[in-house]
Every structure is written in C-alpha cells, then in structure tokens.
C-alpha distance (Angstrom), angle and dihedral (degrees) to the residues before:
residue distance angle dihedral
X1 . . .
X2 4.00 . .
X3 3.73 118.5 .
X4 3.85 110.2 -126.5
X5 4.24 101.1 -98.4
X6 3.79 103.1 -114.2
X7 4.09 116.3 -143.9
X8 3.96 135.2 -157.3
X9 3.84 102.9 -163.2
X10 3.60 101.3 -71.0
X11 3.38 96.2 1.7
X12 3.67 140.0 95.4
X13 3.99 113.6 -142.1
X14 3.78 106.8 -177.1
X15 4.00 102.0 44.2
X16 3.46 129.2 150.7
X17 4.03 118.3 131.8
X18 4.16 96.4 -170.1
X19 4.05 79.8 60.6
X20 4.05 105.8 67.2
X21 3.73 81.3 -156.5
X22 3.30 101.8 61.4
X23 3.95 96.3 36.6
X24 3.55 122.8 76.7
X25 4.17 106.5 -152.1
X26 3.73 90.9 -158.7
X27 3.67 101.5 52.0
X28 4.09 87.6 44.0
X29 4.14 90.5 52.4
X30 3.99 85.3 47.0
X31 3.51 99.5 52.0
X32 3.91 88.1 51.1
X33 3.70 88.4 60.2
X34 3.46 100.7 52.2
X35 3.91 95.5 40.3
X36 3.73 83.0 42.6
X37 3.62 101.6 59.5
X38 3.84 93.2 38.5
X39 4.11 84.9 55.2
X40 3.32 88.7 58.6
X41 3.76 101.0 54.3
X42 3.68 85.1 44.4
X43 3.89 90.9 62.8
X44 3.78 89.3 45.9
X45 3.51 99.1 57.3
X46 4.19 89.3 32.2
X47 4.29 79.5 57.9
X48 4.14 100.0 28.6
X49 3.89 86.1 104.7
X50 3.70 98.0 52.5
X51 4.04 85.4 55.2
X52 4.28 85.5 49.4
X53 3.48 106.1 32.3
X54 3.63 97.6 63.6
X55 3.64 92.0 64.5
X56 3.70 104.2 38.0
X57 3.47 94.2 112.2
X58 3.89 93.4 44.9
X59 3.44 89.6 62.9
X60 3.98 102.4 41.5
X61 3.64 115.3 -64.3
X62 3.74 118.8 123.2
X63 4.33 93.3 -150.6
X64 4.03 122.4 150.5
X65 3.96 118.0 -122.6
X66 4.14 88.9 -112.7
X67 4.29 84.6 54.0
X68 4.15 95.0 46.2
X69 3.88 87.8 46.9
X70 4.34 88.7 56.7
X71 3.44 90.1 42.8
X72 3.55 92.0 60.1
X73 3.71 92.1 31.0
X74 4.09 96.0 60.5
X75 3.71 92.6 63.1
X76 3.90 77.2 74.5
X77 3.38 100.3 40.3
X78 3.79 95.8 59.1
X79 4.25 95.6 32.5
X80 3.70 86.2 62.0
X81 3.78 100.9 38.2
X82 4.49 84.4 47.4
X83 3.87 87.3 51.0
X84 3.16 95.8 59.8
X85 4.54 84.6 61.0
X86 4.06 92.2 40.7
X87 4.10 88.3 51.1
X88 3.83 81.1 71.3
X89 3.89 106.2 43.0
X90 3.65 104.8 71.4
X91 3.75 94.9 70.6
X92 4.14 90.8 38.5
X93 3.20 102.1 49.6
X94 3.62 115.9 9.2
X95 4.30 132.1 -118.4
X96 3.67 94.7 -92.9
X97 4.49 94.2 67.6
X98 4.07 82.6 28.3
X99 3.09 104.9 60.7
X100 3.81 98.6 36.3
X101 3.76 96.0 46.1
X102 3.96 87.4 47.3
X103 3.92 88.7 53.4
X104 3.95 94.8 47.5
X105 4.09 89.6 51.5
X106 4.07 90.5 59.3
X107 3.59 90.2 73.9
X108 3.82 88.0 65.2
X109 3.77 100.1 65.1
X110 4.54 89.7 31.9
X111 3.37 87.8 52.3
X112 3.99 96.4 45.3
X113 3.90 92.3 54.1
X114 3.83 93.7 35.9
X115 4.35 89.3 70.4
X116 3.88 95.6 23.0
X117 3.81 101.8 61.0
X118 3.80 88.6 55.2
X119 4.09 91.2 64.1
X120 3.72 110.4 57.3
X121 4.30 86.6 -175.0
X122 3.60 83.7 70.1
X123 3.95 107.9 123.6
X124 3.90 117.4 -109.7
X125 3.85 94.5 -122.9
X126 3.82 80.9 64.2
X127 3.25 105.5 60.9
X128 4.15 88.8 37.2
X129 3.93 82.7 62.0
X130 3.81 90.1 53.2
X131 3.57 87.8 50.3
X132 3.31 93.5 55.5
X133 3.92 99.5 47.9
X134 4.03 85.9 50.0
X135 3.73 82.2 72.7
X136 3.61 92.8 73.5
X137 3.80 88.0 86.3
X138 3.67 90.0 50.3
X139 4.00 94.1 54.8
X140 4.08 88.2 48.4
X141 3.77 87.2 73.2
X142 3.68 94.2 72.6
X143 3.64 95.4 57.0
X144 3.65 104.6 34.8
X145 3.94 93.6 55.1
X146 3.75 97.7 55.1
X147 3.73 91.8 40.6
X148 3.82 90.0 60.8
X149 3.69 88.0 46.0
X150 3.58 89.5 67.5
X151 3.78 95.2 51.7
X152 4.66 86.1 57.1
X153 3.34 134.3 69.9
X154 4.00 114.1 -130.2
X155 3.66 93.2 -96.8
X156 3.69 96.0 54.8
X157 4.14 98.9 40.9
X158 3.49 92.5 83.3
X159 3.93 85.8 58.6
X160 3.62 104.4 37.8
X161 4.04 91.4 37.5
X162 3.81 94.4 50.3
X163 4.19 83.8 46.3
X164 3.41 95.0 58.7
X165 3.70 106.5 35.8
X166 3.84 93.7 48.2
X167 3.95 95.5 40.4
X168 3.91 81.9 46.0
X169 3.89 84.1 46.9
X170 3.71 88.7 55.4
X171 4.16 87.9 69.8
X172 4.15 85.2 74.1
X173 3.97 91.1 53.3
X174 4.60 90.2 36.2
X175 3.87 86.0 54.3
X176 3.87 100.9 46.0
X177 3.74 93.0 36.5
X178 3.93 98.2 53.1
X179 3.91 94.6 36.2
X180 4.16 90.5 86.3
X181 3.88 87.6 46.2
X182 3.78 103.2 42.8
X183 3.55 90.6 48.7
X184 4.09 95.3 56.1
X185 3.87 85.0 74.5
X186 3.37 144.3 67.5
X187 3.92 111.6 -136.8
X188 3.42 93.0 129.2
X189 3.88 96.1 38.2
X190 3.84 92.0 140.7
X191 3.65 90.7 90.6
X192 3.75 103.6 48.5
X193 3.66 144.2 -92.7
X194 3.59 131.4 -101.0
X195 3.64 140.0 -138.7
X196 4.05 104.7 -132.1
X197 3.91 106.5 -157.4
X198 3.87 128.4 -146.4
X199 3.79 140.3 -174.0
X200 4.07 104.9 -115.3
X201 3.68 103.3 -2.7
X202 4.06 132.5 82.7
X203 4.08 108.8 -82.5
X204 4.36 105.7 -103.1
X205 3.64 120.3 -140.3
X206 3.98 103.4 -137.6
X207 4.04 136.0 161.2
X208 3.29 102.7 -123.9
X209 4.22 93.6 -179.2
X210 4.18 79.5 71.1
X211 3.63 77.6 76.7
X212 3.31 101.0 64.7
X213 3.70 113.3 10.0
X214 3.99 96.2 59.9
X215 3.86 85.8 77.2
X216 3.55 93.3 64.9
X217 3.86 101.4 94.1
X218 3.54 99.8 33.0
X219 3.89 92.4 56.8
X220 3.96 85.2 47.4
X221 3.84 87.7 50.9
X222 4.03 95.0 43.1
X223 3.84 86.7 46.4
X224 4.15 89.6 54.8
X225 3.81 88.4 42.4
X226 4.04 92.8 51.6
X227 4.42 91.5 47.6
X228 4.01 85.6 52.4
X229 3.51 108.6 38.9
X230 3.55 110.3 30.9
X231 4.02 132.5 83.0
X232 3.55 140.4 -167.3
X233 4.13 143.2 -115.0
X234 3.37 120.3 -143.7
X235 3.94 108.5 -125.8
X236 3.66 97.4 151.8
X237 3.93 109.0 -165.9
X238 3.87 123.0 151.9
X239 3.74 118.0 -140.1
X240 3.79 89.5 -93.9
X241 3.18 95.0 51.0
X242 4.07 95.7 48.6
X243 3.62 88.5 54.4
X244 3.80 107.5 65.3
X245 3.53 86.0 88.4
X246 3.68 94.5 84.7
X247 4.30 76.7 68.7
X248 3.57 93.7 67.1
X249 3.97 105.9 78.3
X250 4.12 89.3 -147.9
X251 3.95 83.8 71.8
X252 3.90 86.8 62.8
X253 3.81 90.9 43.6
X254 3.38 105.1 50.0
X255 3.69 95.1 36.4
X256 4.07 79.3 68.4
X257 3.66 93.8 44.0
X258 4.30 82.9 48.8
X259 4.49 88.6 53.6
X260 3.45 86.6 53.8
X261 4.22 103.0 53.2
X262 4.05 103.8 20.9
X263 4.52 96.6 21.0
X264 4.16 78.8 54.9
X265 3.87 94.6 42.8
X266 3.86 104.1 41.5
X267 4.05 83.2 37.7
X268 3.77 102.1 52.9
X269 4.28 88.2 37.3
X270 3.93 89.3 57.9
X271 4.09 92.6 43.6
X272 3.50 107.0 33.4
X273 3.68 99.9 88.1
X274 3.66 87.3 49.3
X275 4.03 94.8 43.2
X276 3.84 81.5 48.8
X277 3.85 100.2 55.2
X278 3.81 94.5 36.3
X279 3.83 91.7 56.7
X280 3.03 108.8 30.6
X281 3.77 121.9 2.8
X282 4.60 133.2 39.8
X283 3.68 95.6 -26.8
X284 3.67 98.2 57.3
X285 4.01 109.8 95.8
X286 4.15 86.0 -157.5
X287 3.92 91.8 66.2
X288 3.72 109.9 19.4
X289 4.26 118.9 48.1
X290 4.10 112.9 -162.9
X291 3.52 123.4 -15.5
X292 3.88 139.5 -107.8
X293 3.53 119.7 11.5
X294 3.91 88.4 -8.4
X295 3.79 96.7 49.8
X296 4.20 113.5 128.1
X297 3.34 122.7 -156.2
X298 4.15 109.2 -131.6
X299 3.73 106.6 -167.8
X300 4.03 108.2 60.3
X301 4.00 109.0 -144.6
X302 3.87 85.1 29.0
X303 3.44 115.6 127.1
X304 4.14 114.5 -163.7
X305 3.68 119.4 -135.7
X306 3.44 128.5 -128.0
X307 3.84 108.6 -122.7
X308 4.27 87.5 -150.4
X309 4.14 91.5 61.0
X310 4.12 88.9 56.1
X311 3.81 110.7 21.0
X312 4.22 92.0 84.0
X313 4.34 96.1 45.5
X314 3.92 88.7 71.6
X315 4.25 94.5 48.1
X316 3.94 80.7 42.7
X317 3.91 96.8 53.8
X318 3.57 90.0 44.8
X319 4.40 106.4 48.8
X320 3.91 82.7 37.5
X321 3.85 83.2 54.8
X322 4.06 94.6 50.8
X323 4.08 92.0 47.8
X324 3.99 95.5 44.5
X325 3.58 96.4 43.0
X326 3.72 92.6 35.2
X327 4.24 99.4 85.1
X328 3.77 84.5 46.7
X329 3.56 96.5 66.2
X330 3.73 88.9 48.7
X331 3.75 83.5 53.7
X332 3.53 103.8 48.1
X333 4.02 105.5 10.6
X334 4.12 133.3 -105.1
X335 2.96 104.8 -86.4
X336 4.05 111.3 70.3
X337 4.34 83.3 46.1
X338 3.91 89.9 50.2
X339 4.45 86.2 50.3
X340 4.18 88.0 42.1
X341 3.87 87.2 50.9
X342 3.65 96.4 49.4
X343 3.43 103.0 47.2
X344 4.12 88.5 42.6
X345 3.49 91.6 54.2
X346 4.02 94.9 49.4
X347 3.82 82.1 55.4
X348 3.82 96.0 40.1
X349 4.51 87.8 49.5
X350 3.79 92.2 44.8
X351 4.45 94.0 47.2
X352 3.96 82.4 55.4
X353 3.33 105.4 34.3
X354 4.25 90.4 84.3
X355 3.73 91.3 52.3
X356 3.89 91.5 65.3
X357 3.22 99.3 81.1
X358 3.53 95.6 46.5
X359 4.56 130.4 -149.8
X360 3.68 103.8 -112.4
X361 3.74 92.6 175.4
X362 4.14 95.7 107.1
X363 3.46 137.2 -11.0
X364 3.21 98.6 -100.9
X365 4.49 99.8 53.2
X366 3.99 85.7 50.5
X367 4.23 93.4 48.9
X368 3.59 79.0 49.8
X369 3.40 99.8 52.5
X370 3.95 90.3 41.1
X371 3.83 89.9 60.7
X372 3.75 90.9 56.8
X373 4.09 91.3 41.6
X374 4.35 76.3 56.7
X375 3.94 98.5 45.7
X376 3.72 92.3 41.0
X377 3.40 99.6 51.7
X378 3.41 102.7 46.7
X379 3.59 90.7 44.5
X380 3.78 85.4 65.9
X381 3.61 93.3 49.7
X382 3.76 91.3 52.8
X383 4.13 94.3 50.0
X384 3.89 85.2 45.6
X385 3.35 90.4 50.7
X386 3.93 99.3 55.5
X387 4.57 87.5 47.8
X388 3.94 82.4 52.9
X389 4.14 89.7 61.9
X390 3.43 97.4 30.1
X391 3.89 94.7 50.5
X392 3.80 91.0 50.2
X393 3.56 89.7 59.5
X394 3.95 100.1 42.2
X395 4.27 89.3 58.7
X396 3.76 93.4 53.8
X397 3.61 90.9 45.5
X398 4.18 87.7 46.5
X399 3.43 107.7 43.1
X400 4.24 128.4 32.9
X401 3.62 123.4 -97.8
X402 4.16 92.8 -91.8
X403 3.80 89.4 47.6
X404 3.88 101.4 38.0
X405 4.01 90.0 52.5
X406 4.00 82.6 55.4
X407 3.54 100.7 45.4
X408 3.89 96.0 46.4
X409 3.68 87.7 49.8
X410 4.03 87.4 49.1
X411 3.88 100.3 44.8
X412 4.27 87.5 45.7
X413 3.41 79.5 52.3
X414 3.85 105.3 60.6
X415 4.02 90.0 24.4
X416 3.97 82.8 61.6
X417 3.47 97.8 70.7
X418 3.93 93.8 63.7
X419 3.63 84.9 104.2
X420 3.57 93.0 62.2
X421 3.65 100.1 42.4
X422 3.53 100.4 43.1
X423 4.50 84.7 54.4
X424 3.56 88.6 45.4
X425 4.22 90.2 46.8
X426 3.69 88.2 46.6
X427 3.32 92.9 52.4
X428 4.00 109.0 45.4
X429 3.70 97.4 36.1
X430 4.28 144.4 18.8
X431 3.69 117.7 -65.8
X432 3.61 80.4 -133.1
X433 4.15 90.2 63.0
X434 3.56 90.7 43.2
X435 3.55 96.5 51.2
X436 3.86 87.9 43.3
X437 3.71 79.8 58.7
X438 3.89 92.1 52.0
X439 3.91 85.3 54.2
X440 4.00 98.6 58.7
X441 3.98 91.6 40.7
X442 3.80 89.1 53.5
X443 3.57 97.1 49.2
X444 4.01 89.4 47.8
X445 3.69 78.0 50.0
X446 3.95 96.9 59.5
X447 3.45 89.0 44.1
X448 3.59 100.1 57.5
X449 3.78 94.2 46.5
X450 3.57 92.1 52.7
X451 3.45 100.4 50.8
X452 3.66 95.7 38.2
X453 3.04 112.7 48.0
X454 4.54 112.1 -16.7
X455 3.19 96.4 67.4
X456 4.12 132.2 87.5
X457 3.38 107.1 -90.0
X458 3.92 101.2 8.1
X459 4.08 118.9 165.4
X460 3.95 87.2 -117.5
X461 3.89 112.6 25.6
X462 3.62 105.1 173.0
C-alpha cells in the first residue's frame, strides 16, 4: 500500500520513484504535462527568429546574407551560454518557481519581435539583442529535463525524457509551421501591416507581429498553470557538488555523442530556412536578379520555393523521431539507437552533401537537385532524432540520479550552441566543408558508442 506523499510548501518530503510507495504515478504524469507544455513554448520563442529572420528582407530590411545568418545564429549563442545557469536551478530552487519564472521570461523576447518586425528602420543591434533574449527558451532545456528526471524511475526516463524533449521539440516545427498562417490575418492590426515581397509572384500584404505576439496569453496562462500545479523534489546539491561530474570521463563522451544528435538538430532547425533560400530559393544571385518589385527570375521553367512551406518538415521529422523511438530505448537500452543514429546520419550528411552546390544549368537539373537538398536533410533530422532519445536514456542508465540530472543539464548545455556554430560555419566557410566536418565528427561518434558502451562487453552498456 502507498504511503500518503508528504509536502513542505514546494517541496516533496517522502520521494522516491524506484519505491512505488513513495512515488505517486499521477502526480509524476502531471508534472510532465505542465513542464511539457511550457517546454514547448520555450522552443518556440528559443526558434521564433528562425521563422522571422528569413524574411526580413522580404518585408523591408536592407541585411547582408553573413548578418541574417548571426541573427539566427545568436539564438544559439545565448541558449547554450543560459544552459549552462538552468543546469543548476533544479536542485536550488525547485520545478515549481522554475518552471513558472522560466514561462513568465518568454514574453520578453515574443514581445520584442512582435513590435520590432513591423519597423524595418529598426537598428541591427536591435534585433541582435532580441535574438539573444529568444535564447531564454533555449537555456530552459537544461533545467526542465533533469527536473523531470527526478519525478521517474530509471525504467521509465527513457519514456518520459524522450516525451518531453521531442513534444518540447515540436515548438521548433509549431512556430515555423503557423508563421505563414498567423501572418495572413490581422488580429493584431493595431501595429500595421506589411507588404511581403517576392521574386515572380504578386507582393502579399501580411502581419507578421501575428507571428509572434499571439503567444502572449498562452505563455501567461501556462506560466499560472506551472505556479499552481506543479511541485518539487528535493535533490539538494550545491554547485560544487553538481560539478564533479566533469570527473567522470562518460560526461566528456556523451557530451560528444549529445553534439552529434541535438548540436545537429537545434543547428540545422535555426539555419535551414537560411541554407534553403541561399541555395536554392530569393537569396541566391544564380536564380533570382534584384529584389522587390524589380526582382527577375533567371532560370525559365524554375519555380522558387518558399522557405515558410519547408522550413517546419525537417524540425517535424526530427521531435517525431525522439517520441517514436523514445519507448524503444526503454525497451532495448541507448546505446544500439545512439550506434543506428550515427551511422544513419554519416549516410544521411554524405546523400546531401552533392546537392550543396547546386546544377543551375536548367530548371529542371536544379529541381532535381532541390529534391535531394529535401530528402537529405530531413533524413538527417530523422537519424538525429532517434541519438536524441536514445542518448537521454544511456545518461540515466550511466550516471546516478544526482549526477545524471547534472550531466543532462551539461551536455544540453554545450549541444545548445549548435545554432551558433552551425551560423558561424555557414558563414566563414562552404556548407560543403562544414558538412565534411559533420562527416568526421559522426564517424568519431560511431566509434565511441561502439566501443563504449554498444558493444558486448562494453565498460558502460546502457
């Protein structure tokens, strides 16, 4: 028979979710919820800009390629650099004041782009600083993951980690994938309209704030929701204390392992509309001549794609990846998923890495090439998707519960700044380099899973 749960305000006193006495299922599945939902607006705000940023210049702005790819590329920068402060908050100050505080602090980057994107006079450092406050969402990651850890026993983390992440994940694909539909309306026609401008088709008139500011209430209701409903474990660990992980060499390993599935997903979500346009759609001076009301379109039979209709499918693939595969880890461990997603993603890199520098000979060699671009992208969000389950169940399995809270918070971290490296890659060198680059770390990748913990007899099968 369960013992009643006892509570001290926020906190939970008699805790322990590998002893069905002490755990109460219901309370565990709620928190999930809550934290989930809040996750999720986290990643929409963390991604808003790469759902904005693509069309700046559509809609006014006068920025360079090399200025649109930081923009989208400090979302990154600051997510990884604020993960590294959530990592320590669950312990300190527990998930109920976490995850509410977290949810209030969205509105400051939503409502930042909501009023900006309607003046395109506004100065670049601006909307860099907006960027850099939408990274709040980002840094949330690393506390709301090992929070929920405490709430599940070891056989269910897989599960209710690879829930939350990839539901969470889902706010990347929700933000890019409403963005064209919000903006068709004017709910928040009190600021403006603009004209949206496009190379061989009438100019639109859209509301581009809709994107943004329509968030507003529900992240003030989520953030109500969260102070009510949600509780707290006690896993008391000073900052010293949370630290020693970085003496355990399986921090350093899977933190690796962690680049490869989540640096590759959050990277490739923030610069795929970008990677998109420059290649193969407006941005590229080989198919599109001028811009606006001048633009000429170079390649005759050619027709340009709208970055909006493809920029949410790869986010999609890849967060439907981490719930899907997610119970299977639990069912037959981390460790074979994390080797599967290596070597698919090695295959998936090296099947796209032709298509980046594209045929513009005819219309009909550079649709072809396009398609692959498509396939071979979201082939690499679907392989990245499976490591990010599969590596969320390996650390629990690894490390104890004080340690594995740590080191999830700690390899989110680093992983985080994929954004950022992937703009700044983009930016200083080929795609066909950096992907090259994606290649060698992947293989390193397969190689440390195997011989770490895939194959028979590794030190730390899990």
């Amino acid at each position: 028979m369960k013992t009643k749960i006892e509570t001290r305000g926020d906190w939970l006193v008699t805790w322990d979710p590998e002893d069905p006495k002490k755990w109460d299922r219901k309370l565990a599945w709620h928190t999930l919820t809550i934290t989930t939902v809040s996750l999720t607006l986290c990643f929409v705000a963390w991604f808003l800009p790469s759902a904005i940023v693509p069309k700046l210049n559509g809609l006014g702005f006068t920025f360079s390629q090399s200025q649109l790819y930081w923009m989208a590329a400090m979302p990154g920068l600051s997510g990884g650099l604020l993960r590294l402060i959530w990592m320590v908050l669950p312990p300190k100050i527990g998930t109920r004041k976490m995850v509410a505080l977290t949810t209030l602090l969205l509105l400051l980057p939503i409502l930042g782009w909501g009023f900006e994107v309607t003046n395109p006079d506004v100065p670049y450092w601006r909307l860099m600083g907006l960027a850099f406050l939408s990274g709040i969402g980002g840094g949330a990651f690393s506390g709301f993951m090992p929070s929920t850890s405490y709430f599940f026993a070891k056989r269910l983390q897989g599960t209710a980690l690879g829930i939350q992440a990839g539901v969470g994940n889902f706010g990347v694909s929700l933000v890019q994938l409403l963005t064209p539909w919000l903006i068709g309306f004017g709910m928040f026609g009190f600021l403006g309209s603009q004209t949206m401008e496009f190379a061989g088709r009438s100019d639109v008139v859209v509301w581009y704030q809709d994107s943004a500011l329509v968030y507003v209430p529900i992240v003030i209701a989520v953030a109500i929701w969260a102070y009510i409903g949600l509780k707290s474990v006690p896993v008391k660990a000073n900052i010293k204390q949370q630290f020693d992980i970085f003496k355990n060499q399986d921090t350093w390993w899977m933190t690796i392992l962690y680049i490869m599935t989540f640096g590759t997903f959050s990277g490739l979500s923030a610069q795929f509309g970008l990677l998109l346009a420059n290649l193969y759609g407006q941005n590229n001076d080989n198919i599109v001549s001028g811009s606006g009301h001048t633009a000429e379109l170079l390649i005759t039979g050619y027709e340009v794609p709208d970055v909006i209709n493809y920029v949410f499918l790869g986010p999609l693939v890849g967060a439907g990846a981490r719930v899907l595969f997610s119970p299977l880890t639990d069912r037959m461990g981390g460790a074979i998923w994390t080797l599967i997603s290596g070597i698919g993603t090695i295959g998936a890199i090296i099947f796209t890495i032709p298509t980046l520098k594209p045929d513009y000979s005819s219309a009909e060699t550079l649709s072809g090439d396009f398609r692959q671009f498509l396939l071979g992208m979201l082939l690499i969000f679907f392989f990245t998707g499976i490591g990010n389950a599969s590596t969320f169940k390996q650390m629990p399995m690894i490390f104890e519960p004080r340690q594995a809270g740590g080191v999830i918070g700690w390899t989110a971290a680093i992983a985080a700044f994929g954004p950022f490296l992937f703009g700044v890659g983009l930016t200083i060198m080929p795609a066909t380099t950096f992907y090259w680059i994606g290649v060698v770390w992947a293989v390193a990748c397969v190689v440390i899973t195997w011989v770490r913990y895939a194959r028979p007899g590794a030190p730390k099968p899990g």
